[in-house]
Backbone as CSV, one residue per row, in Angstrom:
resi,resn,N_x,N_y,N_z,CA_x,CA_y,CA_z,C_x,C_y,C_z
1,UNK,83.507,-34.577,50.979,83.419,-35.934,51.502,84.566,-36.163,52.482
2,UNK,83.850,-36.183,53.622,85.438,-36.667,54.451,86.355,-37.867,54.219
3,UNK,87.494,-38.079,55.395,88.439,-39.400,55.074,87.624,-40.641,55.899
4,UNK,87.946,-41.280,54.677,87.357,-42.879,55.365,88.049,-44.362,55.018
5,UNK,87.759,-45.108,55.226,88.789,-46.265,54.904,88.906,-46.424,53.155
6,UNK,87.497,-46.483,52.660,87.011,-46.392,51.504,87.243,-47.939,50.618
7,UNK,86.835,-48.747,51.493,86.629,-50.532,51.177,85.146,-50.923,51.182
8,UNK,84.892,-51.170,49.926,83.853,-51.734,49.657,83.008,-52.716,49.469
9,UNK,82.262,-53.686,50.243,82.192,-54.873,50.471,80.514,-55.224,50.270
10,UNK,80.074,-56.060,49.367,78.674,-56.278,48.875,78.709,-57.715,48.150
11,UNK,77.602,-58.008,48.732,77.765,-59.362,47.497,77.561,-59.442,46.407
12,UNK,78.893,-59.887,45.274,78.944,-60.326,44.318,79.459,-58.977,43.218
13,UNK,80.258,-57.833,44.611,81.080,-56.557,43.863,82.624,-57.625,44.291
14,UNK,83.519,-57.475,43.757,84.827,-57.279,44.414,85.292,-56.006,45.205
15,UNK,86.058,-56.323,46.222,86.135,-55.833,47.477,87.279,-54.549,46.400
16,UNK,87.287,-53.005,46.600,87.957,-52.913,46.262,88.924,-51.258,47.382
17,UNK,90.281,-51.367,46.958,90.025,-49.934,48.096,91.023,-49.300,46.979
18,UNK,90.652,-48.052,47.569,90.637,-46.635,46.550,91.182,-46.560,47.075
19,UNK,92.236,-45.729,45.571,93.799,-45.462,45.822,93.413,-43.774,46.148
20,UNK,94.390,-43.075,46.563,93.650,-41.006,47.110,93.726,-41.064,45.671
21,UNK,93.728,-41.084,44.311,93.344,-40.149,43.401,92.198,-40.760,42.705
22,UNK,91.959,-42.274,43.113,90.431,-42.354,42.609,89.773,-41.825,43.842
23,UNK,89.928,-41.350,44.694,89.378,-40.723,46.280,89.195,-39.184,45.408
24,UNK,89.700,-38.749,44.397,89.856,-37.352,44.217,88.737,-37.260,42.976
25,UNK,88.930,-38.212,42.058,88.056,-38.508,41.090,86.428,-38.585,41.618
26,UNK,86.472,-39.326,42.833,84.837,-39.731,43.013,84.325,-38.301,44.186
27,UNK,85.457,-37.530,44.806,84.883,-36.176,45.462,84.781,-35.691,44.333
28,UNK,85.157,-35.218,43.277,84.680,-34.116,42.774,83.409,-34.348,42.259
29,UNK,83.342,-35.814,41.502,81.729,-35.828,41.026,81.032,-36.059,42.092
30,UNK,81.059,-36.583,43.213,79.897,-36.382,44.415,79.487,-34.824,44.754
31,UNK,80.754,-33.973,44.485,80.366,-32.860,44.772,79.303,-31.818,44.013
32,UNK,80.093,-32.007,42.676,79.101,-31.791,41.584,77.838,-32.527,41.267
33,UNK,77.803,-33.230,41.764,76.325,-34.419,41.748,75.450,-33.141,42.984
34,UNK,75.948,-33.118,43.931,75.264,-32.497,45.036,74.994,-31.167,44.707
35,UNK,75.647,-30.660,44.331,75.615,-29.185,43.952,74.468,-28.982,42.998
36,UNK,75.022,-29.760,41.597,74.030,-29.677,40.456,72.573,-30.768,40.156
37,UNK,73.220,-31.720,40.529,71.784,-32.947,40.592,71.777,-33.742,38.966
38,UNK,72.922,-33.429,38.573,73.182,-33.924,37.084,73.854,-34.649,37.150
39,UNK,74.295,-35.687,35.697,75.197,-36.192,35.774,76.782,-35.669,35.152
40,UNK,77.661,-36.326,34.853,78.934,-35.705,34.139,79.237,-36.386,33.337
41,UNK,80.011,-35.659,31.883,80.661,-36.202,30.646,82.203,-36.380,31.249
42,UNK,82.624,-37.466,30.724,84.163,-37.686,31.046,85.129,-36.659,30.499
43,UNK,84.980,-35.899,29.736,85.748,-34.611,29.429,86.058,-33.442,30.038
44,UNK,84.718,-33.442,31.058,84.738,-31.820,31.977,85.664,-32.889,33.100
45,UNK,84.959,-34.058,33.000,86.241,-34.748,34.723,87.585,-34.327,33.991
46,UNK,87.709,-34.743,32.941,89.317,-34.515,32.776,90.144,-33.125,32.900
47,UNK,89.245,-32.277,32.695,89.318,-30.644,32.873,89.474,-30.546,34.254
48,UNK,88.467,-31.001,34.950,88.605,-30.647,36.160,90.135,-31.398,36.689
49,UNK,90.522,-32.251,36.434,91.597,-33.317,37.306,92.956,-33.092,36.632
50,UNK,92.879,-32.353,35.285,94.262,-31.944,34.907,94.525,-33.218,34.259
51,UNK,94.147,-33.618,33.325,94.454,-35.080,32.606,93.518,-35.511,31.352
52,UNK,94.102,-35.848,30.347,93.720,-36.597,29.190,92.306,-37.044,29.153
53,UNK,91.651,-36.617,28.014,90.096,-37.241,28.348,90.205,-38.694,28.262
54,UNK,91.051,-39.136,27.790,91.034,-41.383,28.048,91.416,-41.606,29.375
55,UNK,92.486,-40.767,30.138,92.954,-40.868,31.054,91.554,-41.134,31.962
56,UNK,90.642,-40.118,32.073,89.757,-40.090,32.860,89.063,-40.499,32.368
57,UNK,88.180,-41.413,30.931,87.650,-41.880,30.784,87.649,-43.818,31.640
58,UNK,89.505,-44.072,31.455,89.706,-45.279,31.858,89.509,-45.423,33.156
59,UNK,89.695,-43.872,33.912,89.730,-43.913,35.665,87.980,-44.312,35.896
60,UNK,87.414,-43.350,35.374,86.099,-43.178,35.351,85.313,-45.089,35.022
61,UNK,85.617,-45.481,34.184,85.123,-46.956,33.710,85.427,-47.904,34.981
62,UNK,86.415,-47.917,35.021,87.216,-48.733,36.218,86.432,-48.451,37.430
63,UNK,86.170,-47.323,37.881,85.450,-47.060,39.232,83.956,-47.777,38.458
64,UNK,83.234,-47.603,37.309,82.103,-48.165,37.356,81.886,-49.697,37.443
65,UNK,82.941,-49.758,37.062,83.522,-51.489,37.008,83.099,-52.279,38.507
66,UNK,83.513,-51.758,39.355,83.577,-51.666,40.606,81.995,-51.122,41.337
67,UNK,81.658,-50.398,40.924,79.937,-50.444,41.382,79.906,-48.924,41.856
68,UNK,81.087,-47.876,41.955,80.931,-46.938,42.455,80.332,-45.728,41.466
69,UNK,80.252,-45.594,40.172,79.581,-45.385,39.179,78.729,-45.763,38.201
70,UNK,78.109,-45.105,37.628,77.243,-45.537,36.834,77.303,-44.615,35.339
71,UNK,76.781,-45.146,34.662,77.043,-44.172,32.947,76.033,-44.933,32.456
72,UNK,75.240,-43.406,31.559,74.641,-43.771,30.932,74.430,-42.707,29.571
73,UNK,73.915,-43.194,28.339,74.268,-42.210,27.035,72.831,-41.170,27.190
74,UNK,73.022,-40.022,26.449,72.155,-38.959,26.190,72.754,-38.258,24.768
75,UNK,71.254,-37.992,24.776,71.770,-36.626,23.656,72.043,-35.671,23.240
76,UNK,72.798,-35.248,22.415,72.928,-33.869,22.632,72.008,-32.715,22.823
77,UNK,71.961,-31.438,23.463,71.072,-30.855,24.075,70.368,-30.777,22.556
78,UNK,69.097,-29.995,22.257,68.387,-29.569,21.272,68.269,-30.651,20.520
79,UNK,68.394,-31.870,20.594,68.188,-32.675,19.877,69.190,-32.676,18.391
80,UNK,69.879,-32.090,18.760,70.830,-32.093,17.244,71.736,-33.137,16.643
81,UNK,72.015,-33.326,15.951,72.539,-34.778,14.955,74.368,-34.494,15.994
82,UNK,74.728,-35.911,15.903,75.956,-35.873,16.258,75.807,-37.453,17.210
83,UNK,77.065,-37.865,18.009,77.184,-38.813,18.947,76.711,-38.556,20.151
84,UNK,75.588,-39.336,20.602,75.055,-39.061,22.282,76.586,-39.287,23.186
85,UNK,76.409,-38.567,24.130,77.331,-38.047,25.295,77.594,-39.244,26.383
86,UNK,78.434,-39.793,26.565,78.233,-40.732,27.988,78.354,-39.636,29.179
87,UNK,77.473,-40.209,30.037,78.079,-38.810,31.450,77.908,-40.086,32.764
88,UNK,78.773,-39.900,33.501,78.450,-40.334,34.637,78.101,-39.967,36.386
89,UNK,77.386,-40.373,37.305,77.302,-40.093,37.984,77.396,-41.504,39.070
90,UNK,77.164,-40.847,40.584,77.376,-41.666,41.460,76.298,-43.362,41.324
91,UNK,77.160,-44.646,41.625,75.911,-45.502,41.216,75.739,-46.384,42.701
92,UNK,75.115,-47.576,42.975,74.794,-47.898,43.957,76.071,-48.518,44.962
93,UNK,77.229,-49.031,44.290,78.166,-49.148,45.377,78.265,-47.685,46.216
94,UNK,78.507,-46.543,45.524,78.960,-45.117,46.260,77.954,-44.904,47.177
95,UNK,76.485,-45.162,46.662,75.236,-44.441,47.338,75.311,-45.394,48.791
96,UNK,75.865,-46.807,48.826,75.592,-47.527,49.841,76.434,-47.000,51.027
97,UNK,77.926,-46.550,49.931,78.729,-46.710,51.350,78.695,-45.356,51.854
98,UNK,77.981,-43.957,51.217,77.977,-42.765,51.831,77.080,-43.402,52.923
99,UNK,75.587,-43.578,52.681,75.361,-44.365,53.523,75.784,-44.431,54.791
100,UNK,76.436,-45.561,54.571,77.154,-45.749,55.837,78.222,-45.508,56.703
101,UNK,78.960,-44.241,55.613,79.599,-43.079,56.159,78.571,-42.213,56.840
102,UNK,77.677,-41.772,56.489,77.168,-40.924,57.000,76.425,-40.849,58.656
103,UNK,76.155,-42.321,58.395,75.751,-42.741,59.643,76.741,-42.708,60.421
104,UNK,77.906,-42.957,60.279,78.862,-42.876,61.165,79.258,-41.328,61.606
105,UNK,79.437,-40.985,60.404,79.660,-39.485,60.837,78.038,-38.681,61.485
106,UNK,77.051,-38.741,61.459,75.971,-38.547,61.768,76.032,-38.807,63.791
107,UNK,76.519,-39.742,63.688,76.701,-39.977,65.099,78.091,-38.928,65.832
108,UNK,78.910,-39.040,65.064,80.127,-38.259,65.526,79.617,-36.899,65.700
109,UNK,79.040,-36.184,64.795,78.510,-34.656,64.548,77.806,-34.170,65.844
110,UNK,76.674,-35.742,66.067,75.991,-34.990,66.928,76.228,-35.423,68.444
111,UNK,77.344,-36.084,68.750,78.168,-36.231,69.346,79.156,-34.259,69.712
112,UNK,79.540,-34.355,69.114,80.476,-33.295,69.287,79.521,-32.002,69.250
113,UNK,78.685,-31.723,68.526,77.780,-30.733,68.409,76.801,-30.474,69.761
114,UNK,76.652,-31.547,70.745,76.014,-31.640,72.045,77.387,-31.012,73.147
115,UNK,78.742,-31.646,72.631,79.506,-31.221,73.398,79.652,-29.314,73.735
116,UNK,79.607,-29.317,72.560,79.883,-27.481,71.913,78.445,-27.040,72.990
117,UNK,77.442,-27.465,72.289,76.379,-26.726,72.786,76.372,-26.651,74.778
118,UNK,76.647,-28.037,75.176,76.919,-27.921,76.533,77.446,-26.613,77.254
119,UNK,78.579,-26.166,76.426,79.431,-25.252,77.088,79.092,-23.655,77.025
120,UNK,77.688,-23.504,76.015,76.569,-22.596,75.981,75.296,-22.678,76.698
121,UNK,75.400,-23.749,77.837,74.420,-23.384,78.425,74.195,-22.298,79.196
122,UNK,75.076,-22.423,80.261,74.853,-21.223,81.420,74.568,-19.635,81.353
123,UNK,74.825,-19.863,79.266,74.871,-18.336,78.721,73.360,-17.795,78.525
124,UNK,71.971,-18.892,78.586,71.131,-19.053,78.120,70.570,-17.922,78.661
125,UNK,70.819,-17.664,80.034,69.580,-16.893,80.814,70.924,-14.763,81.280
126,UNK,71.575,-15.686,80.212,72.295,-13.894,80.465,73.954,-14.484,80.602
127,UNK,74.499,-13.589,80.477,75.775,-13.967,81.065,76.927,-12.904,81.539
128,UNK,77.910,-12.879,82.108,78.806,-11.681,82.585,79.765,-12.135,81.374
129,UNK,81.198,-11.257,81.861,82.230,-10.901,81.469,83.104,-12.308,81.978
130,UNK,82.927,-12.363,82.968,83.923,-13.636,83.500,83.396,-15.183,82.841
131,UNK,81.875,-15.395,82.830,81.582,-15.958,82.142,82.080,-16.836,80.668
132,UNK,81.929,-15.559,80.320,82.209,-15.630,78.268,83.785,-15.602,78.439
133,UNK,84.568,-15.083,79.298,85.976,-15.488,79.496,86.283,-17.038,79.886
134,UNK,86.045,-17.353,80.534,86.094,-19.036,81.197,85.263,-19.671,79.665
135,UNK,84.527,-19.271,79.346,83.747,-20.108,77.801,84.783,-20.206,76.934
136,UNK,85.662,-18.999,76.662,86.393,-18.606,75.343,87.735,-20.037,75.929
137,UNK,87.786,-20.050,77.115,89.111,-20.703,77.238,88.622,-22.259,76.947
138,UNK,87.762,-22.479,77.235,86.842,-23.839,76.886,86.955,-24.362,75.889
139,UNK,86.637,-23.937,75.110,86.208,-23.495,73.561,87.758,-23.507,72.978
140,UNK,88.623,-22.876,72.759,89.807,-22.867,72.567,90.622,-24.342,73.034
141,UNK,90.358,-24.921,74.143,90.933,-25.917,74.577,90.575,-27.295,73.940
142,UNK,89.339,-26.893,73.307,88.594,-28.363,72.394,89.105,-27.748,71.479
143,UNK,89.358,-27.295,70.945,89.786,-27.222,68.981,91.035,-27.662,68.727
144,UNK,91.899,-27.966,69.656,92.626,-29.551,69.232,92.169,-30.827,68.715
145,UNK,90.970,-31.089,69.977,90.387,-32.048,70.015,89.719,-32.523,68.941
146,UNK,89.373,-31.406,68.114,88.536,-31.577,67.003,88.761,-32.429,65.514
147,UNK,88.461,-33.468,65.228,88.570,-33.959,64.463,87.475,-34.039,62.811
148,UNK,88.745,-33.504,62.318,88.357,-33.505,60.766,88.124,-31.692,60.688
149,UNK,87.999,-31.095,59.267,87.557,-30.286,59.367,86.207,-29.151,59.793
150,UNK,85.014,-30.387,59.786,83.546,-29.788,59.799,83.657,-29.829,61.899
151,UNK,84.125,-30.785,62.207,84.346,-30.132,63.613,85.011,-29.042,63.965
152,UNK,86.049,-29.046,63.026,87.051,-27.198,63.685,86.075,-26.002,63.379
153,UNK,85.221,-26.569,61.946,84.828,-24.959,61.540,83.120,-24.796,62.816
154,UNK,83.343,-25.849,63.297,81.847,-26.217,64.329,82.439,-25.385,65.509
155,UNK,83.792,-25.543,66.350,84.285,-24.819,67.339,84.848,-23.397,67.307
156,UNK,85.135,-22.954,65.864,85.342,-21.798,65.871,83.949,-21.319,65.844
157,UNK,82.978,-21.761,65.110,81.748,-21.059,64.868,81.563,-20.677,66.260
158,UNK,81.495,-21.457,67.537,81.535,-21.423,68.921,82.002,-20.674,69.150
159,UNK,83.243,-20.521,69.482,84.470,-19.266,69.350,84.003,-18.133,69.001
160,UNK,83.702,-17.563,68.225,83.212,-16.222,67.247,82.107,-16.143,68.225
161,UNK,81.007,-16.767,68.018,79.860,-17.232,68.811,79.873,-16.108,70.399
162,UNK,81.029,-16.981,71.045,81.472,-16.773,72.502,81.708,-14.906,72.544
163,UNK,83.006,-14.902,71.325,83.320,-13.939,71.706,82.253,-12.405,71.277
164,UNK,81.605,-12.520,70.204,80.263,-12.050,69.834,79.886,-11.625,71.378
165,UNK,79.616,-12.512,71.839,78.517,-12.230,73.677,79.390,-11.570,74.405
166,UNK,80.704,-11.197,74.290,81.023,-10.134,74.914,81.068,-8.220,74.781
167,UNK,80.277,-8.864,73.686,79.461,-7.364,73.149,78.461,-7.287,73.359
168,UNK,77.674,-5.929,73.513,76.120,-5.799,73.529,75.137,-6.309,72.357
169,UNK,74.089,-6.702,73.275,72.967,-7.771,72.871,72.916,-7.378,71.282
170,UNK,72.857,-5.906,70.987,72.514,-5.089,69.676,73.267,-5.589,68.587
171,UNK,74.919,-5.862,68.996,75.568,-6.793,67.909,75.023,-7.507,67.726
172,UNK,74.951,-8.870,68.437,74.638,-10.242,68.043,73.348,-10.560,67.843
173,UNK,72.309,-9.443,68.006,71.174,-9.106,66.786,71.359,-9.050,65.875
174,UNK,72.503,-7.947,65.471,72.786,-7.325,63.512,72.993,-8.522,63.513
175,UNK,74.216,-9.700,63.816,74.834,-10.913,62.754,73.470,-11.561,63.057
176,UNK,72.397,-12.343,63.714,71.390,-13.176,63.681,70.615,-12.376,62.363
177,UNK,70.532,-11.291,62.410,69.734,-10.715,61.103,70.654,-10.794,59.923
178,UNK,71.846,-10.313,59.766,72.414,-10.077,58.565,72.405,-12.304,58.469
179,UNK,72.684,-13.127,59.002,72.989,-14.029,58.210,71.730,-15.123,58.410
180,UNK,70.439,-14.261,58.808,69.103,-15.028,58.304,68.845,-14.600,57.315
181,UNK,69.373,-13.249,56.002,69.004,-12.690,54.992,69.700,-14.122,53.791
182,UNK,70.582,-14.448,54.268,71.397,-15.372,52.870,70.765,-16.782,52.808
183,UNK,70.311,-17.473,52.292,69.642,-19.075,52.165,70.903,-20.354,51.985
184,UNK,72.089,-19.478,50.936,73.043,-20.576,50.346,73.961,-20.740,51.623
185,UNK,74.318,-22.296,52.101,75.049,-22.324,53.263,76.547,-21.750,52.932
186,UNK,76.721,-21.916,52.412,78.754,-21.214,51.775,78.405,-19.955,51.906
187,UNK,77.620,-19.396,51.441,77.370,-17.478,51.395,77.143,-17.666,53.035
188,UNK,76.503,-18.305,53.731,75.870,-17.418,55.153,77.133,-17.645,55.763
189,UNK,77.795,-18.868,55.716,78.939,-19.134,56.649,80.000,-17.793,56.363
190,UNK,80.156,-17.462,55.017,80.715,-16.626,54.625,80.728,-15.264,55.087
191,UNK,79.452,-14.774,54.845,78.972,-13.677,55.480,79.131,-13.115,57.364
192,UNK,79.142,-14.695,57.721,79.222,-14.817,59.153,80.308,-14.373,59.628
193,UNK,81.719,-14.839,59.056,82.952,-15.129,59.440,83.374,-13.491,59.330
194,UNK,82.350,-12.603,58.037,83.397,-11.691,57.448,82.826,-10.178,58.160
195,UNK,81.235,-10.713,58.495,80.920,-9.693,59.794,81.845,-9.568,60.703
196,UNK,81.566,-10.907,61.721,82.288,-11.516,62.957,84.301,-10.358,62.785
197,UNK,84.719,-10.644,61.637,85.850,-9.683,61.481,85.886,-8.356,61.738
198,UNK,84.481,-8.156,60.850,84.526,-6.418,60.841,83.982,-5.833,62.316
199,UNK,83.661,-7.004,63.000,83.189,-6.171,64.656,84.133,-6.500,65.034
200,UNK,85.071,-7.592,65.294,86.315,-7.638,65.976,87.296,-6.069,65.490
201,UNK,87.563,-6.083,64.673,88.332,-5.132,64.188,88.105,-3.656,64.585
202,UNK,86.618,-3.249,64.469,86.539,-2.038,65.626,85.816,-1.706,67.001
203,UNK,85.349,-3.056,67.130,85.782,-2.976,68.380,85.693,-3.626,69.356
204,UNK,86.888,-4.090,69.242,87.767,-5.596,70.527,87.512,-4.981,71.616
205,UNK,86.756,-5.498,72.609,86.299,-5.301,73.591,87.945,-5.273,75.060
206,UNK,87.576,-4.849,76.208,89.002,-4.567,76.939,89.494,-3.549,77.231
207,UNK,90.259,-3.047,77.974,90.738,-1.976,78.523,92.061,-2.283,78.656
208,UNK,92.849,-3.098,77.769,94.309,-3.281,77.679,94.562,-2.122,77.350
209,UNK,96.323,-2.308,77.279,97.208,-1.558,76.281,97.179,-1.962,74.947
210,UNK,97.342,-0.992,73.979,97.238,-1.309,72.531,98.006,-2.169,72.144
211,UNK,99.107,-2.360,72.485,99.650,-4.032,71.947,98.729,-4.954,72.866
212,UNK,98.536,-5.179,73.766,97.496,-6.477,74.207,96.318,-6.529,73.197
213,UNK,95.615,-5.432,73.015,94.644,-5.464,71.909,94.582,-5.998,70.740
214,UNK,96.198,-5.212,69.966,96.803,-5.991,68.595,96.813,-7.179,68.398
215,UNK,97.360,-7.752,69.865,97.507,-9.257,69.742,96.431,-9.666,69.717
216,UNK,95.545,-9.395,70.616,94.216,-9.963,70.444,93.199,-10.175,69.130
217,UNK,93.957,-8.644,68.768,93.252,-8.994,67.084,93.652,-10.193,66.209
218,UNK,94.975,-9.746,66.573,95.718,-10.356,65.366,95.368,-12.159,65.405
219,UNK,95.173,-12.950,67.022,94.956,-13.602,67.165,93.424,-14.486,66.669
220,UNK,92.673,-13.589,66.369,90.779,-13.578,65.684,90.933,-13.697,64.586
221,UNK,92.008,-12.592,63.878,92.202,-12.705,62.491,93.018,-14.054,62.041
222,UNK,93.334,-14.626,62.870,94.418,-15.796,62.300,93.411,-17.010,62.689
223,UNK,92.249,-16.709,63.789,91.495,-18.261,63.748,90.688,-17.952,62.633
224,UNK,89.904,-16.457,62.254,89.079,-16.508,61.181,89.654,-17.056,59.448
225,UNK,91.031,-16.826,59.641,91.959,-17.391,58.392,92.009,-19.110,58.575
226,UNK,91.236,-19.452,59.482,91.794,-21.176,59.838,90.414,-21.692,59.248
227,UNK,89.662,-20.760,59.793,88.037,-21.421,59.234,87.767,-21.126,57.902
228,UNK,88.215,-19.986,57.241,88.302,-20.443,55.759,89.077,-21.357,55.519
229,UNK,89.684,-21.932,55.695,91.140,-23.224,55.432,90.134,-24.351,55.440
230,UNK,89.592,-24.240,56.674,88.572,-25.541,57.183,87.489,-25.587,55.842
231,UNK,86.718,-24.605,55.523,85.484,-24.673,55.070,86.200,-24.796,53.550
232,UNK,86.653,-24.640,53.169,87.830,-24.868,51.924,87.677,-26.398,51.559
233,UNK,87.883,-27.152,52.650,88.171,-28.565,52.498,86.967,-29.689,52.889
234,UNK,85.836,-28.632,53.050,84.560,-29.934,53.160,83.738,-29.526,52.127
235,UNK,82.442,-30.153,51.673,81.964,-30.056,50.716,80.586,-29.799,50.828
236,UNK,79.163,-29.666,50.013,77.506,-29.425,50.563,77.561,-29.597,51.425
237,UNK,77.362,-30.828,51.749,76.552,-31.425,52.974,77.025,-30.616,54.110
238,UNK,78.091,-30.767,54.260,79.229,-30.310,55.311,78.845,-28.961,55.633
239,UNK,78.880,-27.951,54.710,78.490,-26.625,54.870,77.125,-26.528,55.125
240,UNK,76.201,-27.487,54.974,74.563,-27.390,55.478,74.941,-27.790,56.945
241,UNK,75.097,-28.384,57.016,75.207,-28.860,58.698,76.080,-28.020,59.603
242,UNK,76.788,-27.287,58.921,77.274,-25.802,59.835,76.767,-24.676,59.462
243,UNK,75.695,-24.308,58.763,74.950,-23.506,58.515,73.817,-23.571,59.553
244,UNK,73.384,-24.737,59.773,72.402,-25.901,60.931,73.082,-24.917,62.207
245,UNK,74.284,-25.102,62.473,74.641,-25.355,63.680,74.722,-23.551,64.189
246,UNK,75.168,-23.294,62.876,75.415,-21.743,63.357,73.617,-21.183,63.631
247,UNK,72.956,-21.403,62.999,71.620,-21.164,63.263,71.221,-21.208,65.035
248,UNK,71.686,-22.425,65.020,70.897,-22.865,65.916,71.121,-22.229,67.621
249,UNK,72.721,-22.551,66.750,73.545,-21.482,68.256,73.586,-19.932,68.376
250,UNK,73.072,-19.648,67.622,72.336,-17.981,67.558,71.184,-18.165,68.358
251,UNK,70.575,-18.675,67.932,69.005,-18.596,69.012,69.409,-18.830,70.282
252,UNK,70.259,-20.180,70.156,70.136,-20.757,71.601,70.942,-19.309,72.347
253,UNK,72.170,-18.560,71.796,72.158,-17.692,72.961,71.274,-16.375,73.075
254,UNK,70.816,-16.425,72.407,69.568,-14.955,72.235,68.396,-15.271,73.093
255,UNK,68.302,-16.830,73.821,67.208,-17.269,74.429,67.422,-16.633,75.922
């Protein structure tokens, strides 16, 4: 879940804004909500968050208090004698305001994702050496620009992307095949990044001297260490929509 103001405003909730560790409390169960499609017992939250099961029971109540959760009792699996389980999951304050996070970010994505793609056009119908050089510097010059993490891991994907096309067509066949074989977006991104290494590594394109080369490596290996950092810190959704993007920008330069 990215950063957002995180103020919640509905009639007849109190307005409330989240302090970062109820911000930490409600990512992990959104995440696990997304992942699994279940709800959660206040005991695994406390496992997960490093804290007292009341601790996180009281954090947990308090956010439902507030409209951003919901709880409800079940029983134990097999039907067996004992106390039904409270578990909670996301409730209609949270669902409203992803909502309307999303829309916001929905616009930003494809905002920036038109930008990226722009700078792959001219590659469409073939491209040289000088080309994919003037691209790489492009490309490099926006990943300042980039805001939040799912945009950096969007411009390196570009990046890799770019520098990929300065190899023959036959590479950037194998990676379009090796990462249409995986379905889960974390595995393909994964798979992507760890190809993308193993062709940099033997063989960096150039007719430098072997330290210009080194550096050059060493420089691939330190953005491919940034995009695990990046992809580290967003969550489903996030990794579907750069799974999206990497897709898409495979075809578009194979066209």
């Amino acid at each position: 879940m990215s950063e957002v103001s995180w103020v919640f405003w509905d009639e007849g909730v109190t307005s409330l804004r989240l302090t970062p560790r109820q911000r930490e409390f409600l990512n992990r169960i959104c995440d696990h909500f997304l992942k699994n499609k279940e709800p959660v017992h206040y005991t695994t939250v406390a496992k997960w968050m490093g804290v007292s099961k009341w601790t996180a029971y009281d954090m947990l109540k308090r956010l439902e208090r507030n409209g951003y959760l919901s709880s409800r009792y079940s029983v134990n699996e097999k039907g067996l004698p004992g106390r039904s389980l409270l578990l909670f999951e996301p409730g209609a304050g949270l669902k409203k305001l992803l909502e309307q996070e999303d829309a916001s970010l929905r616009r930003e994505w494809q905002a920036w994702k038109g930008m990226l793609f722009q700078r792959f056009e001219r590659l469409r119908s073939g491209s040289n050496g000088g080309e994919c050089g003037s691209l790489i510097e492009e490309l490099l010059a926006m990943l300042p620009e980039a805001k939040g993490p799912t945009a950096s891991c969007a411009c390196l994907i570009a990046l890799f992307v770019a520098y990929l096309k300065t190899f023959n067509e036959q590479r950037m066949k194998m990676v379009r095949q090796m990462v249409a074989m995986i379905s889960g977006p974390e595995q393909r991104l994964s798979l992507f990044s760890g190809t993308v290494a193993g062709i940099f590594s033997r063989e960096m394109p150039g007719s430098g001297d072997g330290d210009a080369i080194a550096t050059k490596e060493g420089f691939l290996a330190g953005m491919i260490d940034k995009f695990h950092q990046y992809l580290a810190g967003i969550d489903l959704k996030q990794h579907r929509l750069l799974a999206g993007f990497l897709d898409d920008l495979l075809q578009a330069v194979s066209c």
